[in-house]
C-alpha positions in Angstrom: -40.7 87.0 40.3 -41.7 89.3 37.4 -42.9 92.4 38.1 -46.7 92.8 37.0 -46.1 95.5 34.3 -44.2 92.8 32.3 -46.9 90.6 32.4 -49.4 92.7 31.5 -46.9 94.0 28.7 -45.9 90.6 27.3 -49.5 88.9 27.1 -50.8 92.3 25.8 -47.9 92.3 22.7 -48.8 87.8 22.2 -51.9 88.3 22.3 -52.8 91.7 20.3 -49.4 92.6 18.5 -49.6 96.1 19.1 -48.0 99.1 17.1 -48.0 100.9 20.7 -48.1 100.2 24.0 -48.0 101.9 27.5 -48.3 100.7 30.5 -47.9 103.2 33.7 -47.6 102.3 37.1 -50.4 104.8 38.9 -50.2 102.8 42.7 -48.9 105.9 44.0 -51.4 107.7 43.7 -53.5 105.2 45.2 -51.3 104.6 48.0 -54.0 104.0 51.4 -57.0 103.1 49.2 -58.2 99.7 48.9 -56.6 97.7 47.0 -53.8 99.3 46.9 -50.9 97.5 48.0 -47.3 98.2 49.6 -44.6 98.4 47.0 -47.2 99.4 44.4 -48.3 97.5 41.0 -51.8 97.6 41.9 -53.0 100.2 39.8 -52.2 100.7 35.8 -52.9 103.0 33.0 -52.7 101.3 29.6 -52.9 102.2 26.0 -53.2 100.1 23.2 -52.9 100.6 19.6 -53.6 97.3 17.8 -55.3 95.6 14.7 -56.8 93.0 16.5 -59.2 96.1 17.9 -60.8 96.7 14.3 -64.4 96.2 13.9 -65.2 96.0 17.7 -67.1 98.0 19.8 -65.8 99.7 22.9 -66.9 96.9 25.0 -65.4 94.6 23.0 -61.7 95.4 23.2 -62.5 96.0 26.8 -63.5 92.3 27.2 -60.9 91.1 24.8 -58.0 92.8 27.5 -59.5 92.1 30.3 -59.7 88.2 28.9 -55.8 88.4 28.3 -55.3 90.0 31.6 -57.5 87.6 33.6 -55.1 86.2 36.2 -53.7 89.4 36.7 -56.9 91.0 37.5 -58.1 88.3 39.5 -55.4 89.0 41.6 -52.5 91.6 42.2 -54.2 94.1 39.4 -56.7 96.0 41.7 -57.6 98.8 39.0 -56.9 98.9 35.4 -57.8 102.1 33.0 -57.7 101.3 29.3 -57.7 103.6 26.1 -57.6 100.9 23.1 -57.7 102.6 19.4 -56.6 100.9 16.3 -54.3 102.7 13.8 -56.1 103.9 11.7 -57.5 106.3 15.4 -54.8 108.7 16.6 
């Protein structure tokens, strides 16, 4: 079974072709809250950097992620903290 990070890492790079992206594994620090769950990938921290992000609002690329990330979040993925830029924003 893949692990959850490589999902959320490959439908992130089909569906936004990002010039960078990280994706951390916080569970830890979650460990005995809900949603957390044993053995961890519950929790992420994710930055993207992507084109696909110009001319949106905020909102917007939050939607458009959490649209790509659907089945994750409808399941395993408890919490998800996003900072999404575009290039041209360092």
């Amino acid at each position: 079974m893949a692990k959850i990070a490589d999902l959320i890492r490959g439908k992130l790079a089909e569906g936004l072709s990002p010039t960078h992206l990280v994706i951390e594994d916080d569970s830890d620090r979650h460990a005995g809250h809900s949603g957390a769950r044993s053995g961890g990938e519950s929790h992420f921290n994710v930055a993207v950097e992507s084109a696909a992000f110009i001319g949106l609002r905020s909102i917007d690329r939050q939607r458009l992620v959490h649209r790509l990330l659907a089945e994750e979040l409808a399941g395993p993925v408890h919490a998800l903290s996003l900072t999404l830029t575009t290039p041209a924003q360092d």
